[in-house]
C-alpha positions as CSV (number, residue, x, y, z in Angstrom):
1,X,0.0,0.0,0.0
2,X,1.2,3.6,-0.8
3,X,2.1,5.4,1.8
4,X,0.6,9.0,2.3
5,X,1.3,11.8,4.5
6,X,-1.8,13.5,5.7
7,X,-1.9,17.3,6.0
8,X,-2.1,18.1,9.2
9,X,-5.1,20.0,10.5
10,X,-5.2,23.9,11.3
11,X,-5.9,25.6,14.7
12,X,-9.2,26.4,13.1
13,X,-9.8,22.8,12.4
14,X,-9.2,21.2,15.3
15,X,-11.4,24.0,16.9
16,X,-14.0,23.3,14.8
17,X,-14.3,19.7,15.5
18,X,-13.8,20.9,19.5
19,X,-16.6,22.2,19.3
20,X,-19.5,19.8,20.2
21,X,-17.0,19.1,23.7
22,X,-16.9,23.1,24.3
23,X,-20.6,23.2,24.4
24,X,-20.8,20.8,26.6
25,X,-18.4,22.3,28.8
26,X,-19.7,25.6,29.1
27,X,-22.9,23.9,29.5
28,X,-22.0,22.3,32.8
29,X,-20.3,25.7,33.6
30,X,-23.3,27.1,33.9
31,X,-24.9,24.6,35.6
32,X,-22.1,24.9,38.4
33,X,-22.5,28.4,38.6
34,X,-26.6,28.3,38.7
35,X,-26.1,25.6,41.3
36,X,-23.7,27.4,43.2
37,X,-26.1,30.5,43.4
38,X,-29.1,29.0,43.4
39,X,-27.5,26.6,46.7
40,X,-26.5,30.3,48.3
41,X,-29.8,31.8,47.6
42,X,-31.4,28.5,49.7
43,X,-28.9,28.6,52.1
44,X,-29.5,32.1,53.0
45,X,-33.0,31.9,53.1
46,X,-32.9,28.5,55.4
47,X,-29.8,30.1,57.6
48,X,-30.4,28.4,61.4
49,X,-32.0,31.7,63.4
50,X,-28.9,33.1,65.8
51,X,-26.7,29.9,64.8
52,X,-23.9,31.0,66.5
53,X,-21.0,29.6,64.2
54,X,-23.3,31.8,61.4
55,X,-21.9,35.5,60.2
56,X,-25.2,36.1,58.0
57,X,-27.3,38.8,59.4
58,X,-29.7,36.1,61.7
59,X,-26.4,35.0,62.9
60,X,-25.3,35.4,66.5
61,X,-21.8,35.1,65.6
62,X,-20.7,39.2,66.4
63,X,-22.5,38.3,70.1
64,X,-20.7,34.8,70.7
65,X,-17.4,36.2,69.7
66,X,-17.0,38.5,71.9
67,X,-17.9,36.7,74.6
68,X,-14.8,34.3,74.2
69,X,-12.7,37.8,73.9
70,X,-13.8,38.6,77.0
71,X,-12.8,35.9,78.7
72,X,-16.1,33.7,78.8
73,X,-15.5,30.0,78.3
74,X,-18.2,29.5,75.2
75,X,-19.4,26.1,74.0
76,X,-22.2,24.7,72.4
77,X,-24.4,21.3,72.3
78,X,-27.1,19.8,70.0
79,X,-28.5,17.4,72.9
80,X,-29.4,17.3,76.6
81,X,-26.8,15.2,77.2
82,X,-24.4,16.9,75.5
83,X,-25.0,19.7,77.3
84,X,-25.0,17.9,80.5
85,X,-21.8,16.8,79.3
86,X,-20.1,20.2,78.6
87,X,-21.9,21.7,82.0
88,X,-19.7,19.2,84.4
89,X,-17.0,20.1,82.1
90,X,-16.7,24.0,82.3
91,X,-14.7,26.1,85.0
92,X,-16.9,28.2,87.6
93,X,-20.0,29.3,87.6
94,X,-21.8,28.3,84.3
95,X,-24.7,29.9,82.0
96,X,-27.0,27.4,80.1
97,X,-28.4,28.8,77.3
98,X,-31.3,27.3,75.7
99,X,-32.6,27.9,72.3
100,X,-35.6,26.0,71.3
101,X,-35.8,27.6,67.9
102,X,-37.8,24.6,66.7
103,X,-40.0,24.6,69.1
104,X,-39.5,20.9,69.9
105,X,-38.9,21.6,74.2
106,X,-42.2,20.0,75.9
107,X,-43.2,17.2,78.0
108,X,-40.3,14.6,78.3
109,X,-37.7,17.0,76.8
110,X,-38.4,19.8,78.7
111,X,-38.3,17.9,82.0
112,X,-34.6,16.9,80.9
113,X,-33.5,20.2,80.2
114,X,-35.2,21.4,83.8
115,X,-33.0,18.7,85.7
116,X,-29.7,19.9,84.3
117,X,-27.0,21.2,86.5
118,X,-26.1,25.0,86.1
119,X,-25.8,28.1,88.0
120,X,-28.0,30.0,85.6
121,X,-30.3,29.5,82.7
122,X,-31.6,31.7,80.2
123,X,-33.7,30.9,78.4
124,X,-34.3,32.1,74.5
125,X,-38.0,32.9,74.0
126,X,-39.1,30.0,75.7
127,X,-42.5,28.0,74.8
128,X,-44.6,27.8,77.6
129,X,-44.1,24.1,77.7
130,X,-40.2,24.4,79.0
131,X,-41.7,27.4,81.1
132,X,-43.8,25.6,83.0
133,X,-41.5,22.5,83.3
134,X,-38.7,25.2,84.8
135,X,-41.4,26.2,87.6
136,X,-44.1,27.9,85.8
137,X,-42.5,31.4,87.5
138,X,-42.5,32.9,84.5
139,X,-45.8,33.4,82.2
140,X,-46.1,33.5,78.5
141,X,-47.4,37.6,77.9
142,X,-47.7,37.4,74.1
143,X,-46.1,39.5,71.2
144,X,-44.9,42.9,71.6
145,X,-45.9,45.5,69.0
146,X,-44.0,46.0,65.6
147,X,-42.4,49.6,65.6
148,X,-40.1,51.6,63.4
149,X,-36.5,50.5,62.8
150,X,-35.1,53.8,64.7
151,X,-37.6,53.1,67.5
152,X,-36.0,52.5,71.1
153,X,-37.5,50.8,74.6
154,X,-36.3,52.1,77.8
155,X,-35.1,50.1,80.7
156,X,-38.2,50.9,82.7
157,X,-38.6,51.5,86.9
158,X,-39.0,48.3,87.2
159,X,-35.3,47.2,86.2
160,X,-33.1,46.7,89.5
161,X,-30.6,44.9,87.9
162,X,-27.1,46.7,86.6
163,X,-28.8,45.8,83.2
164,X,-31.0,49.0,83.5
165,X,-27.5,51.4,83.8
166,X,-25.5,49.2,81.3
167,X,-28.2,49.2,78.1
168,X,-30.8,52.2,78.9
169,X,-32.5,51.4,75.8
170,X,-32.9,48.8,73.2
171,X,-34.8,48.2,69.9
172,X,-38.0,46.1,70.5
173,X,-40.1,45.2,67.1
174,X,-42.1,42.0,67.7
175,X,-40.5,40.7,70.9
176,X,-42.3,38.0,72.4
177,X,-43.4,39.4,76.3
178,X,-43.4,37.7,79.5
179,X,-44.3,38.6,83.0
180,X,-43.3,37.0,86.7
181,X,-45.5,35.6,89.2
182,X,-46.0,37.8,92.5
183,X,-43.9,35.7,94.4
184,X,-40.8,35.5,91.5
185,X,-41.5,39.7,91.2
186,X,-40.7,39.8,94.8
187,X,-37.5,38.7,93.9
188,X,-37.0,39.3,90.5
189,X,-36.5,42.0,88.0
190,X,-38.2,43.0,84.2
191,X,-36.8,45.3,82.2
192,X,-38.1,46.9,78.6
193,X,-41.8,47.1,79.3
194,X,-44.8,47.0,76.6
195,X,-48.3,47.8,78.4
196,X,-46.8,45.8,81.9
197,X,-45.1,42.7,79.7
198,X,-41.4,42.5,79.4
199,X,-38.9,41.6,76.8
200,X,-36.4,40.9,79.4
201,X,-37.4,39.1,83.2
202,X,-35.5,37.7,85.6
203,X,-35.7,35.5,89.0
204,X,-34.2,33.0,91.5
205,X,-35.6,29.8,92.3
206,X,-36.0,28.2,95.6
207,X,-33.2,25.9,94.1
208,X,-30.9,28.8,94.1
209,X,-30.7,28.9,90.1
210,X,-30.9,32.2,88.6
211,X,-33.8,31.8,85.8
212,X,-34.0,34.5,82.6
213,X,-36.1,34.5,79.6
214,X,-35.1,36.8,76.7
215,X,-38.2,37.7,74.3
216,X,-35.9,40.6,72.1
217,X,-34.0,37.7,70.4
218,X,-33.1,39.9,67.3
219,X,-31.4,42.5,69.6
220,X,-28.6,39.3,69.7
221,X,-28.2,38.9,65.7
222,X,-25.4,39.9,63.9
223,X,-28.1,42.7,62.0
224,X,-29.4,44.4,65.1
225,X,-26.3,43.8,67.7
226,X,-25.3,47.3,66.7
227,X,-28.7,49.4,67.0
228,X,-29.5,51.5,70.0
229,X,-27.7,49.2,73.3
230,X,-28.5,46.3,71.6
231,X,-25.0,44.7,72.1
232,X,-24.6,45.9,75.6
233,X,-27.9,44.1,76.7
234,X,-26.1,40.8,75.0
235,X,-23.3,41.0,76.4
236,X,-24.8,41.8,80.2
237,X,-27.1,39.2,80.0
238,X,-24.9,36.4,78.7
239,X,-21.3,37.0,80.6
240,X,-22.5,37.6,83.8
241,X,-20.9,33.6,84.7
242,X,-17.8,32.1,83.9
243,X,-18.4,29.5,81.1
244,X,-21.6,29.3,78.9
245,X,-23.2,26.4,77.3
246,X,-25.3,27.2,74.4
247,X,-28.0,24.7,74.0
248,X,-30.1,24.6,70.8
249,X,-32.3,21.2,71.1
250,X,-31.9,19.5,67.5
251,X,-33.1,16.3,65.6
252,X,-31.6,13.7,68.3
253,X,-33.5,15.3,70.9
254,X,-36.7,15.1,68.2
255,X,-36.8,11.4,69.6
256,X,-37.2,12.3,72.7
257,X,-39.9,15.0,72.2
258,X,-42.5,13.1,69.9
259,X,-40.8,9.5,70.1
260,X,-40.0,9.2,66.2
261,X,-36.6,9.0,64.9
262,X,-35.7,12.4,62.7
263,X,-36.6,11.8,59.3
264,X,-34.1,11.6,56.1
265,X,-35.1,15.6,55.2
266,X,-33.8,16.8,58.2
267,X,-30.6,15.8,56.9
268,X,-30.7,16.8,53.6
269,X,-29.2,19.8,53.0
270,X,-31.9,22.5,51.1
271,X,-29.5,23.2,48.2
272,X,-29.4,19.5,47.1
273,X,-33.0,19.2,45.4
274,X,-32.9,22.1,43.2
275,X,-29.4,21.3,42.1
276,X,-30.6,17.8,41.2
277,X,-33.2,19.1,39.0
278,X,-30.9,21.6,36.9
279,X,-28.8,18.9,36.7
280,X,-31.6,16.6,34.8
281,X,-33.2,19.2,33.5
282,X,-29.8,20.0,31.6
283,X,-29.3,16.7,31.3
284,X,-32.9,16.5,29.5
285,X,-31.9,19.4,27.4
286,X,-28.7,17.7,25.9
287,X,-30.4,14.4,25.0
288,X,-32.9,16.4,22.9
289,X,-30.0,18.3,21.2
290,X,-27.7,15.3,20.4
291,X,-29.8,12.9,20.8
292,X,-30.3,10.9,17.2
293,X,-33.8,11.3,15.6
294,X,-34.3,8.1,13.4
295,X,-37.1,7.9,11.1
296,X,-39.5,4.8,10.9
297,X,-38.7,1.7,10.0
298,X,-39.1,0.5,6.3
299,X,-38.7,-3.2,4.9
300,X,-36.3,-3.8,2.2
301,X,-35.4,-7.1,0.5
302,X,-31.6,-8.4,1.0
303,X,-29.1,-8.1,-0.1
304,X,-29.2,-4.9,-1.1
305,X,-26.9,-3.6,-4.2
306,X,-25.4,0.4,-3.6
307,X,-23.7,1.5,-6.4
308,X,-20.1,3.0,-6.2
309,X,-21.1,6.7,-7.5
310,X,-24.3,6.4,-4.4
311,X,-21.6,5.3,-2.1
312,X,-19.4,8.5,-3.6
313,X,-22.1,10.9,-3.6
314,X,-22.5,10.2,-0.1
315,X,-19.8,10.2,1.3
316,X,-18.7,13.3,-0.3
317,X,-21.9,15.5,1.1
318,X,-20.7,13.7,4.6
319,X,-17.2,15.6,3.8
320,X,-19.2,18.7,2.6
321,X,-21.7,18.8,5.5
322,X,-18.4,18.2,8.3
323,X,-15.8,20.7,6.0
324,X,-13.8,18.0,6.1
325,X,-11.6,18.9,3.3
326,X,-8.2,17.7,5.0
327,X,-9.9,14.0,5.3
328,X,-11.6,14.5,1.3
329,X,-8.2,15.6,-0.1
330,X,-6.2,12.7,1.4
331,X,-8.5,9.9,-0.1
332,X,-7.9,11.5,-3.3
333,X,-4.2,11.8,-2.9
334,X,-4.3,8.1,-1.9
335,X,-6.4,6.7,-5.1
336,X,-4.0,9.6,-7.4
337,X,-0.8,8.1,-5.9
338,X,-1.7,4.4,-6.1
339,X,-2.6,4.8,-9.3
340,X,0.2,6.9,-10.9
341,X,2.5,4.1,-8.7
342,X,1.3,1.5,-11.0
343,X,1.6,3.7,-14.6
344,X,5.2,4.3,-13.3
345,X,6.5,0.7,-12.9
346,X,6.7,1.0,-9.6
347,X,6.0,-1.2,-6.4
348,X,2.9,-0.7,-4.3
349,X,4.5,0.0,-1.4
350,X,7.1,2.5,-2.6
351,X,7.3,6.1,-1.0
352,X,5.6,9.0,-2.0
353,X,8.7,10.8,-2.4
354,X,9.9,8.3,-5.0
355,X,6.5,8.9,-6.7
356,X,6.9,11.9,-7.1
357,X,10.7,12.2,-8.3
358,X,9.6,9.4,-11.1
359,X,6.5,11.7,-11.9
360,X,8.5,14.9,-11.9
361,X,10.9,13.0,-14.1
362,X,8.7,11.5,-16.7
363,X,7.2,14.6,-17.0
364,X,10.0,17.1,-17.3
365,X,8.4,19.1,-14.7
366,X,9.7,21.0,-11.5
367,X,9.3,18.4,-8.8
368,X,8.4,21.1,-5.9
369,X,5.0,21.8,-8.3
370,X,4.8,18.0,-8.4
371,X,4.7,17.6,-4.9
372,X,3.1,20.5,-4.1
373,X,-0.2,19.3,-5.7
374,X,0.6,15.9,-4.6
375,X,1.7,16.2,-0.8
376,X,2.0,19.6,0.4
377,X,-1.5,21.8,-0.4
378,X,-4.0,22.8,2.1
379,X,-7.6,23.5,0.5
380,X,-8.7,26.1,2.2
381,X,-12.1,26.6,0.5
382,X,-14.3,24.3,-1.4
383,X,-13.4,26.1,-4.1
384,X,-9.5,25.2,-3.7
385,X,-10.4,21.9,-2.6
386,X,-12.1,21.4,-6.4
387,X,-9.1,23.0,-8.0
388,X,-6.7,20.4,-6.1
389,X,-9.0,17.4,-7.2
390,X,-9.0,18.7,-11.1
391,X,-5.2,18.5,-10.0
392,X,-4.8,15.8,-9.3
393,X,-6.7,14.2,-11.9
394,X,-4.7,16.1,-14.0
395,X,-1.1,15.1,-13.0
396,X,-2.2,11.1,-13.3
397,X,-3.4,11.6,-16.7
398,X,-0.1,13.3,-17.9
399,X,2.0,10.7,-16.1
400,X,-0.2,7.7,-17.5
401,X,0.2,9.8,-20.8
402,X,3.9,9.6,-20.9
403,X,4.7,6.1,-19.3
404,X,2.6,4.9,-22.4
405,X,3.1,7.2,-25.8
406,X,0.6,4.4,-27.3
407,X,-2.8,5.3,-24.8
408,X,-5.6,7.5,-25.7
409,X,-3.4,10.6,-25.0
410,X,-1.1,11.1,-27.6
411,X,0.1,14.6,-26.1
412,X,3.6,15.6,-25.1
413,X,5.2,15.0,-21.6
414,X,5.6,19.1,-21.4
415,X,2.2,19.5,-22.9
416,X,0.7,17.3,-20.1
417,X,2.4,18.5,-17.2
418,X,0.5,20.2,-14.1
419,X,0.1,23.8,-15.0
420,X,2.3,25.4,-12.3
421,X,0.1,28.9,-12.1
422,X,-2.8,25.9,-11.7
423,X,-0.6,23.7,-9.0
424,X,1.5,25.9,-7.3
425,X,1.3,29.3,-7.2
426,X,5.9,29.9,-7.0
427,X,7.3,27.1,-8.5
428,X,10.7,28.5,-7.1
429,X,9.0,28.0,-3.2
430,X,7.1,25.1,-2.4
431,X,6.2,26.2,0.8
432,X,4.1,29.0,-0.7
433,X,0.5,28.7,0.5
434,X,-2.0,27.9,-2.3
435,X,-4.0,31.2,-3.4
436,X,-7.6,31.2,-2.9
437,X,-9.7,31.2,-5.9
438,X,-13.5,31.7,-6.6
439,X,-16.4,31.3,-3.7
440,X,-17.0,27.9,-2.4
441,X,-19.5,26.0,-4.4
């Protein structure tokens, strides 16, 4: 078999044929970055409510923070026992704060959190089920009014603790209210009234445990911290002890609320759904792009007899519809050089090079124009490609010409040889690119 070499294909090419792979990986760009927003969009609209670890304006990470800088042992637990477990572990006097954002505190629950050990527990708007399983001291007094951002509460009369002098005033829209009993006011304290109801109260019981229940919970978020005394109140009624456990009761402690296990969504994270549904729906949208679209099925008797020029045809509107005119030009050169091989005498396996040194010869031609038209041109139009092909055919006929004076072509070897201004634009230079000629047809 003649060997070939194959022009090798241009940065526009390979591009070209890229292409396909560089949609598909822009595609999935875009996915990621969707995904990515859409999973920050989520994330910031399910943010845990004054998760202290959280710097997103429901956060209570400014509060928590400072704390530790001022020298307050900070911890947090997730279960009763964990934070049974981190109470017998801190230093001193120790503040248990308890969060029941979820509203999950009552019955058995609430009696565990009741029975652990600490010098002080405040409590985070409590439900009136962990309320009434702390002593029932202090009473549910509803919602406080919604006011204007640049609205302020004072401390009120009834405020005998240092928290009055420390944080005068502090922003109160839609605090939850509470009151004391007569016998906890006796030795209690309320601060930031709304028609006799307080955002902040305060008591001992007979235990000798200091009791609090904090309705203003946005006053601690990393939003409001900085309105009015805001961060002052946090800070008084958080670090007055040693160490502080903060205790928000999660999906173990669900268990021991309602006695189910927590379910598979609670640990799902809210970004995962939506990003499996771009991903399919993407996934959807490639399969209908790509995807092959075969018509129906039709009966035809075997075998079945294609003719060459069918076979041709096609496969040349394949090369047409692709712009493959590297891959068209090197199946001509291959059919040209086997044949003009076999005018020439020569074996079927000799080089192209030696191909075209006999060709050049027989001719009387310059070999660079030989090989030029033979090895070395680049089509780079249809037009040029169809110029190169008439060629081609051009050069075996005038080689098959001379090797055998008796054929149909009686013409001289000079009269038959490629026309350089045809074949190679500088006869002198080889290397000179083909001109382009004529719109593509």
């Amino acid at each position: 078999m003649t060997e070939v070499q194959g022009a090798t294909p241009t940065f526009s090419e390979r591009v070209r044929r890229a292409r396909p792979w560089l949609l598909i990986a822009a595609g999935a760009v875009v996915v990621a970055v969707s995904s990515a927003l859409i999973a920050g969009g989520v994330a910031n609209a399910n943010s845990p409510y004054l998760e202290v670890d959280s710097a997103r304006p429901n956060g209570a990470k400014a509060i928590f923070t400072v704390l530790g800088d001022q020298g307050v042992q900070t911890s947090t637990a997730t279960t009763a026992d964990e934070a049974r477990s981190q109470l017998e572990d801190a230093g001193g006097e120790t503040t248990l704060v308890v969060h029941d954002r979820d509203g999950i505190a009552v019955d058995d629950l609430a009696a565990r959190i009741s029975e652990l050990d600490a010098d002080r527990i405040l409590l985070i708007a409590p439900g009136r089920g962990l309320l009434e399983a702390l002593g029932g001291s202090i009473t549910l007094g509803g919602l406080g009014a919604v006011g204007e951002e640049d609205d302020a509460v004072d401390a009120g009369p009834d405020c005998t603790l240092p928290l009055g002098e420390i944080a005068p005033q502090i922003s109160q829209r839609g605090a939850r209210l509470y009151q004391l009993d007569d016998e906890a006011a006796t030795v209690g304290s309320a601060c930031y009234p709304e028609s006799e109801r307080f955002a902040y109260v305060e008591t001992t019981l007979p235990s000798g445990t200091e009791l609090a229940a904090l309705g203003a919970t946005d006053n601690l978020s990393n939003g409001e911290v900085l309105s009015v005394a805001n961060a002052a109140m946090g800070l008084a009624v958080l670090g007055q002890t040693e160490s502080l456990v903060w205790y928000v009761p999660g999906a173990a402690d669900a268990e021991a609320a309602f006695g189910v296990e927590p379910s598979l969504d609670s640990f799902v994270p809210p970004w995962l759904t939506p990003t499996i549904l771009i991903a399919l729906a993407t996934l959807l949208g490639v399969m209908v792009w790509r995807g092959r679209r075969f018509g129906p099925l039709v009966e035809e008797r075997l075998p079945v007899l294609v003719e060459a020029s069918e076979t041709m045809h096609g496969r040349g509107r394949l090369y047409a519809q692709q712009r493959a005119r590297l891959r068209a030009i090197d199946n001509l050169r291959v059919g040209t050089t086997t044949r003009l091989a076999k005018s020439l005498g020569l074996a079927r396996a000799s080089h192209v090079q030696e191909i075209i040194t006999s060709s050049a010869a027989i001719l009387g031609a310059n070999r660079a124009a030989v090989s030029w038209t033979l090895l070395d041109a680049v089509p780079g139009s249809e037009a040029e490609l169809l110029n190169l092909s008439q060629a081609l055919l051009t050069l075996e006929r005038a080689v098959a010409a001379a090797a055998d004076p008796s054929g149909v072509r009686t013409s001289s070897p000079a009269s038959n040889a490629p026309d350089q201004s045809t074949t190679d634009p500088s006869a002198t230079d080889p290397s000179a690119p083909a001109e382009k000629s004529g719109d593509p047809v």
